[in-house]
C-alpha positions as CSV (number, residue, x, y, z in Angstrom):
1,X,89.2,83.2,119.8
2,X,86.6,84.0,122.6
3,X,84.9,87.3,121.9
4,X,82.3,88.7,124.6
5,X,80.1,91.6,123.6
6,X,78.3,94.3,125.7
7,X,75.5,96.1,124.5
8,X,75.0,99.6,127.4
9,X,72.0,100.9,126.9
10,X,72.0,100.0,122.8
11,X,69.9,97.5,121.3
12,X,71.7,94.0,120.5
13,X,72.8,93.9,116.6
14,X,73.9,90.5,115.5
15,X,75.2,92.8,112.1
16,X,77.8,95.1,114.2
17,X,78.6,91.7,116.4
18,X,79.1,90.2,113.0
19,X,81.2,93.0,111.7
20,X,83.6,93.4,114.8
21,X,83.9,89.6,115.4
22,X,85.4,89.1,111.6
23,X,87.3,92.6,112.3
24,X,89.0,91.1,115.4
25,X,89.9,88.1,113.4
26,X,92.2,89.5,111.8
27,X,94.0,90.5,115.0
28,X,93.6,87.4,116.4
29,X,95.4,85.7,113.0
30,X,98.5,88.2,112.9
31,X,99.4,88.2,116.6
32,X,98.8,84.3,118.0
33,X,99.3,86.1,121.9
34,X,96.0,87.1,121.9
35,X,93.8,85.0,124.3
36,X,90.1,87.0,124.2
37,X,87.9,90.3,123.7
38,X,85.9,92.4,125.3
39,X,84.1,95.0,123.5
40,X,81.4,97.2,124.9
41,X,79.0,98.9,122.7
42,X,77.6,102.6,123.9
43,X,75.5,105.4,123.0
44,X,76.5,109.1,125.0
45,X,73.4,111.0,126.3
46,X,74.5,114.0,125.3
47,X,76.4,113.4,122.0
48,X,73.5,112.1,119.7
49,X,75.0,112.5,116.6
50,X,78.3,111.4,117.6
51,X,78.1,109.6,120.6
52,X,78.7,106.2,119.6
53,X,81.1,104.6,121.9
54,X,83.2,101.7,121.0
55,X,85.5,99.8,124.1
56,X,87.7,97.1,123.0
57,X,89.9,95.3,125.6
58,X,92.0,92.6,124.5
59,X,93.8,89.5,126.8
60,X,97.1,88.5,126.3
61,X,100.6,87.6,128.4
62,X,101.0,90.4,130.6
63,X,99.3,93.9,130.7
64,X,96.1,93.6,129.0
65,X,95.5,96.0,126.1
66,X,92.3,98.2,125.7
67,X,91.5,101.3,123.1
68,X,88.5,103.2,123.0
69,X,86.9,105.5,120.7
70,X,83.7,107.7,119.7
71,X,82.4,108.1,116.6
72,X,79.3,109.2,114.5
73,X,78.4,105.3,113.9
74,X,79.6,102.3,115.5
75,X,81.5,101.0,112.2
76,X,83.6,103.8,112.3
77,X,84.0,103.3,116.1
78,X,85.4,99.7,115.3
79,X,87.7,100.3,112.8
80,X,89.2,103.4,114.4
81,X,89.6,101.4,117.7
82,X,91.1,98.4,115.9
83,X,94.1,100.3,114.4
84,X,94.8,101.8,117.5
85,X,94.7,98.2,119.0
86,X,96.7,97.3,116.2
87,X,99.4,100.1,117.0
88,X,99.8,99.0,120.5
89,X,99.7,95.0,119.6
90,X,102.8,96.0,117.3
91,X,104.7,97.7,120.2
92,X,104.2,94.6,122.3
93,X,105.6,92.0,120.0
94,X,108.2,94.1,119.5
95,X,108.9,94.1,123.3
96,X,108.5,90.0,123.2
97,X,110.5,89.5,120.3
98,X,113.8,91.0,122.0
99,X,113.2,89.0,125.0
């Protein structure tokens, strides 16, 4: 599992790499397509309070997958971008399974 993390305009946190890394484990243990991630950690100028921006793009056979999503903290960001990964990695083994 190769993981590469972005930090735009955020200061590095080995804690939320930490967090995310053992988060995308778990995708990377149910769905055995996945080849590598991408996630991109950013703050929004104008949304202080809720502008924390979480980017997750995933590799895999085909069309890669990516989900995004803005929260009040970047924990919150990573989960809620993870299940909608989640939701789209389901449709797509369903798709390879009938082939």
């Amino acid at each position: 599992m190769t993981v590469n993390f972005q930090y735009v305009g955020v200061d590095v946190s080995e804690t939320l790499s930490a967090f995310t890394e053992e988060k995308l484990e778990k995708l990377f243990n149910k769905y055995e397509f996945l080849i590598s991630a991408t996630v991109f950690f950013k703050q929004d100028e104008n949304k202080h309070d809720t502008g924390k921006i979480c980017n997750i793009e995933l590799s895999l056979p085909g069309p890669r997958v990516f989900a995004t999503s803005t929260e009040r903290n970047f924990e919150v960001a990573v989960r809620a971008t993870i299940k909608d990964l989640e939701r789209q990695l389901q449709k797509r083994k369903e798709v390879l399974k009938a082939h």
